[in-house]
C-alpha positions in Angstrom: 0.0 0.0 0.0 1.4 3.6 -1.0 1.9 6.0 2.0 -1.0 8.2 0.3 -3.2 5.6 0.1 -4.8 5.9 3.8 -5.4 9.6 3.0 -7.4 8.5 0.2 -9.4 6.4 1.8 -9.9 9.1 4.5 -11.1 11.1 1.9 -13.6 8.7 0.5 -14.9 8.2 4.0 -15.1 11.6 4.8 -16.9 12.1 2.0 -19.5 9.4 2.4 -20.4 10.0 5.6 -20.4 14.1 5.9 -22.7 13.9 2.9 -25.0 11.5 4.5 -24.5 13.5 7.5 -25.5 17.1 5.9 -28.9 15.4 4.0 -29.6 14.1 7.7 -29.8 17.5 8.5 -31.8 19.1 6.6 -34.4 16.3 6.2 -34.9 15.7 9.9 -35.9 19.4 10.6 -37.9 19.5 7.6 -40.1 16.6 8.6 -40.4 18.0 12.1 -41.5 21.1 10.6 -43.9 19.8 7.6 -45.3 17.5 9.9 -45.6 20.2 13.0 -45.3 23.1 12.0 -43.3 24.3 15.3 -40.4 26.1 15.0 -40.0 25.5 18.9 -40.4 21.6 17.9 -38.0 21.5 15.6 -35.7 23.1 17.4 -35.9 20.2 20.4 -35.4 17.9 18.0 -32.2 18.9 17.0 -30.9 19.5 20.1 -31.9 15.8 21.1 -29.4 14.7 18.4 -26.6 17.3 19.4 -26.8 17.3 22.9 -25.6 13.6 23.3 -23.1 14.4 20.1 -21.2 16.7 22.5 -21.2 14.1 25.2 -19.9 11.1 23.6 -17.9 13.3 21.5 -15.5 14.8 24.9 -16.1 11.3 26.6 -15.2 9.3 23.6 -11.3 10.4 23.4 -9.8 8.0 26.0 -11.5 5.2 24.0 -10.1 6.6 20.4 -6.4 6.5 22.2 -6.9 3.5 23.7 -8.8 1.0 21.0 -7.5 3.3 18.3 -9.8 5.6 16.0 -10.3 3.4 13.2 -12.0 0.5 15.2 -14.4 3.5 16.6 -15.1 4.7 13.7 -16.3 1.8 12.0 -18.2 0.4 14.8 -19.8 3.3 15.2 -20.6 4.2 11.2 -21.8 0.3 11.4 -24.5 0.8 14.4 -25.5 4.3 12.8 -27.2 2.6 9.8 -29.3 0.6 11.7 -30.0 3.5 13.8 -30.6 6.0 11.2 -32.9 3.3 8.8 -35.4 3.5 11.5 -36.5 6.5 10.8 -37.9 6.0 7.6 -39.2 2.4 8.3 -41.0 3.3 11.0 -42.0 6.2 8.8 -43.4 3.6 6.3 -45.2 1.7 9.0 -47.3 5.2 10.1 -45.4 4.6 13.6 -43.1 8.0 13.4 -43.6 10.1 16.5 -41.8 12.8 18.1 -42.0 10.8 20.8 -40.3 8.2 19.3 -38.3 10.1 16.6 -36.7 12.1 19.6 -35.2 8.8 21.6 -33.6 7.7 17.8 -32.3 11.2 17.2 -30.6 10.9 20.5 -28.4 7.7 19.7 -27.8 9.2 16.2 -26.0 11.7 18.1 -24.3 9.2 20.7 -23.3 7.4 17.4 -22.2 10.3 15.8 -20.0 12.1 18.1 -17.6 9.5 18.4 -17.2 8.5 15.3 -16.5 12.0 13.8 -13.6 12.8 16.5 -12.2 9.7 15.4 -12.2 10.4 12.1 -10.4 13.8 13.0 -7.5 12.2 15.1 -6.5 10.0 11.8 -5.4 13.5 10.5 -2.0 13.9 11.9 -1.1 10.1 11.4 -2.2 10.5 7.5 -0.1 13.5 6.9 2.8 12.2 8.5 2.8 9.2 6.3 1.6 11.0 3.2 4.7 13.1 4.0 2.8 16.5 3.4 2.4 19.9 5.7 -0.2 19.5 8.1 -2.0 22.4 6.5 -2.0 20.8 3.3 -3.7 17.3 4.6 -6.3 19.8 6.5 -6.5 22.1 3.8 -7.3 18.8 1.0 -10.1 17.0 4.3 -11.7 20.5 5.1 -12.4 20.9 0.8 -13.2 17.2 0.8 -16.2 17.8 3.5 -17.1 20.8 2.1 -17.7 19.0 -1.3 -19.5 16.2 0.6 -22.1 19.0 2.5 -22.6 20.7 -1.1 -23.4 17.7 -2.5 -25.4 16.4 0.6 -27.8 19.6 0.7 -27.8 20.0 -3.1 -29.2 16.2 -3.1 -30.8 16.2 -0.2 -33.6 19.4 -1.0 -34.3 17.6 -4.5 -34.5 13.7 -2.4 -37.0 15.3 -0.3 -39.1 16.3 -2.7 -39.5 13.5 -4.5 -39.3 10.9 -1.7 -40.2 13.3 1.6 -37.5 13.8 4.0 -38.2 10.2 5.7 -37.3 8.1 3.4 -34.7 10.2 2.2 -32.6 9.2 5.1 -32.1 5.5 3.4 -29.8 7.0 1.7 -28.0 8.3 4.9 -27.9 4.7 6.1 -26.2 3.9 2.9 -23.3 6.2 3.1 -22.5 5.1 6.3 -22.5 1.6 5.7 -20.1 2.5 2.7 -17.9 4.6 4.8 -17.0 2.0 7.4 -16.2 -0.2 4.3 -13.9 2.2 3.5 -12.3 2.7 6.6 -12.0 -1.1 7.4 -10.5 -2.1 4.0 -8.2 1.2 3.1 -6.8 2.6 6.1 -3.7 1.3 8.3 -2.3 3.2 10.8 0.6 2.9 13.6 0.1 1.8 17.0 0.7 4.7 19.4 0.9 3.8 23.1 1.1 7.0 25.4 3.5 6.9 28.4 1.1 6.3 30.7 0.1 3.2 29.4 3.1 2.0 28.9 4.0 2.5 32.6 0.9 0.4 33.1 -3.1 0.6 33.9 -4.4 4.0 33.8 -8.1 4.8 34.4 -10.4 6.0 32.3 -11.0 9.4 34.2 -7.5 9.7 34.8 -6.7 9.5 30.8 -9.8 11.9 30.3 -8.6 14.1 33.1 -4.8 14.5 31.5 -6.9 15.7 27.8 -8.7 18.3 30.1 -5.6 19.7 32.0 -3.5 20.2 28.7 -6.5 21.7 26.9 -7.0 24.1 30.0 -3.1 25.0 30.0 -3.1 26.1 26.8 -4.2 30.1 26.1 -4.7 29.4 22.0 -6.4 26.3 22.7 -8.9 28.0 25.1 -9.1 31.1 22.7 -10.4 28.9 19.9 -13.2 27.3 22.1 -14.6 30.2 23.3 -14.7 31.5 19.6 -16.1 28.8 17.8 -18.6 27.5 20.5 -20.3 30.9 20.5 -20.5 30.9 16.4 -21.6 27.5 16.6 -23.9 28.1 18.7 -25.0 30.9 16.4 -24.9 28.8 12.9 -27.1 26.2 14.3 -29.7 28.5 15.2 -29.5 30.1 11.3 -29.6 26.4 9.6 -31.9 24.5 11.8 -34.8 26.9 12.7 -34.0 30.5 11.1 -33.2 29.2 7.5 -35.6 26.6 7.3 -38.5 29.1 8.9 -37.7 32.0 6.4 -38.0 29.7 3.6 -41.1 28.1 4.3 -42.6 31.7 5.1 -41.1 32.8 2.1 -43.3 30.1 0.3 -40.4 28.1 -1.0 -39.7 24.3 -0.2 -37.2 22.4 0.2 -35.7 22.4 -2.8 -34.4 25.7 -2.1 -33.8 25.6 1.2 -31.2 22.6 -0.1 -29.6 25.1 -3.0 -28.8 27.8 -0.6 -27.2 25.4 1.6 -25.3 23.9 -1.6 -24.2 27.4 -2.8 -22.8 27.8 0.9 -21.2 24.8 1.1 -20.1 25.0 -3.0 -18.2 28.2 -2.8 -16.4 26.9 0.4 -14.8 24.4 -1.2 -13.1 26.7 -3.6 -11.7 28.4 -0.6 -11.0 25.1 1.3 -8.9 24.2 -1.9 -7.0 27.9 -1.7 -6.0 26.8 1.5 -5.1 23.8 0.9 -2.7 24.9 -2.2 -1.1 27.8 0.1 -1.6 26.7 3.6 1.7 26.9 4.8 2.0 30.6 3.9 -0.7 32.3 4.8 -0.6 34.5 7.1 -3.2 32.6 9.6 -4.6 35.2 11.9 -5.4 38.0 9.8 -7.2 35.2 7.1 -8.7 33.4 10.2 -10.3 37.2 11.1 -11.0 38.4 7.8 -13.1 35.2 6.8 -15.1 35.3 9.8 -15.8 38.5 9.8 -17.1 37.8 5.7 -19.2 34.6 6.8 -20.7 35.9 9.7 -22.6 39.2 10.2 -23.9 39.4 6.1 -25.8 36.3 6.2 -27.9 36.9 8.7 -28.6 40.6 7.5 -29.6 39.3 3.5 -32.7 37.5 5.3 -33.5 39.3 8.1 -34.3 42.4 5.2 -35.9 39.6 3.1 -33.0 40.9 0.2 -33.9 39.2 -3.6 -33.1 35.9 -3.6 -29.9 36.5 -5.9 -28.6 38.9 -3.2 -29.3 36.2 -0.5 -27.6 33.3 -2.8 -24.4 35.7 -3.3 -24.6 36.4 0.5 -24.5 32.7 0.8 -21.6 31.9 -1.5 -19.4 34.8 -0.7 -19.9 33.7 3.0 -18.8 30.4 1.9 -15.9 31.1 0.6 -14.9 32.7 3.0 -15.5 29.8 5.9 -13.3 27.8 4.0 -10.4 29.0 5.5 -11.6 28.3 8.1 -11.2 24.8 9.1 -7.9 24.6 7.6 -6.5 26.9 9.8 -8.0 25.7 12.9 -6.9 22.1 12.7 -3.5 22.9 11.9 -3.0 25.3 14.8 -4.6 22.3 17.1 -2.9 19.2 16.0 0.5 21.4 16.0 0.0 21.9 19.5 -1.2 18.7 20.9 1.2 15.4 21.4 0.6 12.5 19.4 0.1 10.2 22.3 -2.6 12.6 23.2 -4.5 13.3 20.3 -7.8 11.4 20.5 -8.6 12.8 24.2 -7.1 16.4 23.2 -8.8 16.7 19.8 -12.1 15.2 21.3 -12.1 17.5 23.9 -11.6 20.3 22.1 -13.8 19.8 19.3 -16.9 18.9 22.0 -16.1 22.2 24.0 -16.6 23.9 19.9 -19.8 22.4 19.6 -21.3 22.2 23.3 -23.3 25.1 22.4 -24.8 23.9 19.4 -27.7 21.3 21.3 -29.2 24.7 22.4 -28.8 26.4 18.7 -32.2 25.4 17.0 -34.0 26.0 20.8 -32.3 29.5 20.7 -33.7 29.9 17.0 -36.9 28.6 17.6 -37.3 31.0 20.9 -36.3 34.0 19.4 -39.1 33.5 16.6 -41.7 32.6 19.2 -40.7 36.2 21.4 -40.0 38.7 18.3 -40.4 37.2 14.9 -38.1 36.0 12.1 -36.5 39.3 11.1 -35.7 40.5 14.6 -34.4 36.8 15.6 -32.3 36.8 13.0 -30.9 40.6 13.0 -30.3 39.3 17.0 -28.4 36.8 15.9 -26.4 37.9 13.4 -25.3 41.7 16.1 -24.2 38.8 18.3 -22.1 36.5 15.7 -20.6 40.2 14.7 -19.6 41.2 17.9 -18.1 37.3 18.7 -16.2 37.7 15.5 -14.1 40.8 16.7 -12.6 39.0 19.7 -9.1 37.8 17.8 -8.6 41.5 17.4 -9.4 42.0 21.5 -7.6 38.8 22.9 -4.0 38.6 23.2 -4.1 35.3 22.9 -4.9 34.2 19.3 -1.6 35.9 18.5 -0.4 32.4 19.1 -1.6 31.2 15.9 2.1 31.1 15.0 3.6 27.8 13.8 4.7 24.9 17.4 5.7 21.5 17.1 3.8 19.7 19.1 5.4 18.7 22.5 6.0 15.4 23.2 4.0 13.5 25.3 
């Protein structure tokens, strides 16, 4: 097997699974809404899947150290088809609650959480035997996913029209059946033992415990969490209540909803790809501040002032481009400064602090409607993700976006 061929196969997995991942999310709130029509509702529902996502995602690092990432992420891709077909079986048999959807979304999430972070800690191991910068490997995974969500929502909004968003998720269930195939058959990786183990049996807590402390220790680290968990935060209230709600008031389906996703996620590639190409010289702060300053604030604005919908889908794509350069940056500056023997509790950590605000996105969304109404909520919104995006200009801190080997463990 070529040294490039497990970065491949990462790809392909990647790929698989984020798309499945990005129809999942726009079908699931679009059945809660179509079927409901509660804003409040749908909101709930995605925080039942993110919620436990979070969880499982900071709990699940020990694990990814200790069995290794690619036996998690298989057996975890594996149980989410089964988990994710019954959804649109039970859909077929006219059992399909929210009583019952909520409980399946919950274990999608469980599933989810840890399979993603393993995914992520196969990063540093695949550039280092590809033999490439670590921005370029980042750069090439972050275009890859970006790719997989354009594709995902493009599909997705035209699935769901045909089929309904139920049994759009079979197809879901596929690409994670496909993507542990990949995995399983296309990726082999070293054996890393941290220092601890090899001094002998080491809790659970203990190892969980050591991922905490070095996260805490570390100003650039913390920097980045406050950041993104407040934008997070943020985002998921625009693309599971706000964006959904404004384009079924708008009188459009979801065959829209889906392109305006696609021209998000499409233009981000071509900026994933830029930084992909040039990683290793960009200058990272000033890109990192510019481009969320472009894909914040704007977005929220074109809808909130109901704009033409060419002004909203230029919004969209200039805001894309613009997050992806994101991504890129961000895992480069992590994995730099985390040891390899520490990478799956680290890198789990760190990625579950990002998104522990996220669960409470879509009920944030859906509140805001219920107390002032779609414009206001999203004019709220988007003041806030403005303001958030001027802290790397206000905090010392993210001046340590400078390249750092990673300390050994």
């Amino acid at each position: 097997m070529s040294t490039r061929a497990p970065f491949f196969a990462l790809a392909v997995a990647e790929t698989l699974s984020l798309s499945g991942t990005r129809l999942s999310t726009i079908a699931i709130p679009w059945l809660v809404l179509s079927t409901t029509g509660s804003p409040v509702l749908t909101g709930l529902v995605a925080m039942a899947e993110m919620l436990p996502y979070v969880v499982a995602k900071a709990l699940g690092g020990p694990l990814i150290d200790r069995v290794g990432p690619k036996r998690i992420a298989i057996a975890c891709d594996a149980a989410s088809v089964v988990t994710v077909g019954l959804v649109p079986l039970l859909h077929l048999l006219d059992m399909l609650t929210i009583s019952i959807l909520l409980p399946i979304v919950f274990v999608m999430g469980v599933l989810r959480g840890p399979s993603d972070a393993a995914k992520q800690a196969m990063v540093p191991d695949v550039a280092e035997l590809a033999g490439v910068p670590l921005e370029r490997v980042t750069g090439v995974v972050s275009a890859i996913e970006r790719l997989a969500s354009t594709a995902g929502a493009a599909g997705a909004g035209a699935l769901i029209a045909m089929i309904g968003p139920a049994q759009a998720l079979i197809v879901n269930a596929v690409t994670f059946a496909a993507a542990a195939a990949v995995i399983g058959t296309g990726i082999r990786l070293p054996s890393r033992i941290s220092p601890a183990h090899a001094a002998g049996p080491v809790s659970y807590g203990s190892e969980l415990l050591e991922g905490w402390r070095f996260l805490r220790r570390d100003a650039v680290l913390v920097s980045i969490v406050v950041m993104v968990a407040i934008t997070n935060l943020l985002d998921q209230a625009f693309h599971a209540v706000l964006l959904p709600v404004w384009t079924k008031d708008a009188g459009h389906g979801p065959e829209l909803l889906g392109a305006m996703v696609a021209a998000f996620s499409g233009a981000s590639i071509i900026g994933a790809a830029i930084a992909a190409s040039i990683g290793e010289r960009m200058p990272r702060l000033m890109i990192y501040t510019v481009a969320f300053l472009v894909t914040g604030f704007p977005r929220f604005l074109v809808f909130a002032v109901d704009a033409p919908l060419t002004l909203a889908f230029a919004t969209m794509a200039i805001g894309g481009f613009a997050s992806g350069f994101l991504n890129p940056i961000l895992s480069a500056v992590i994995f730099e400064r985390i040891p390899k023997a520490l990478v799956g509790r680290v890198s789990s950590m760190n990625a579950a602090l990002c998104w522990a605000l996220i669960p409470f996105g879509g009920v944030l969304g859906g509140a805001l409607i219920s107390l002032t109404g779609l414009s206001a909520a999203l004019l709220i919104t988007g003041l806030a993700y403005l303001l958030v995006t001027l802290l790397p200009l206000a905090r010392r801190s993210f001046r340590g976006f400078e390249r750092r080997q990673p300390a050994e463990a």
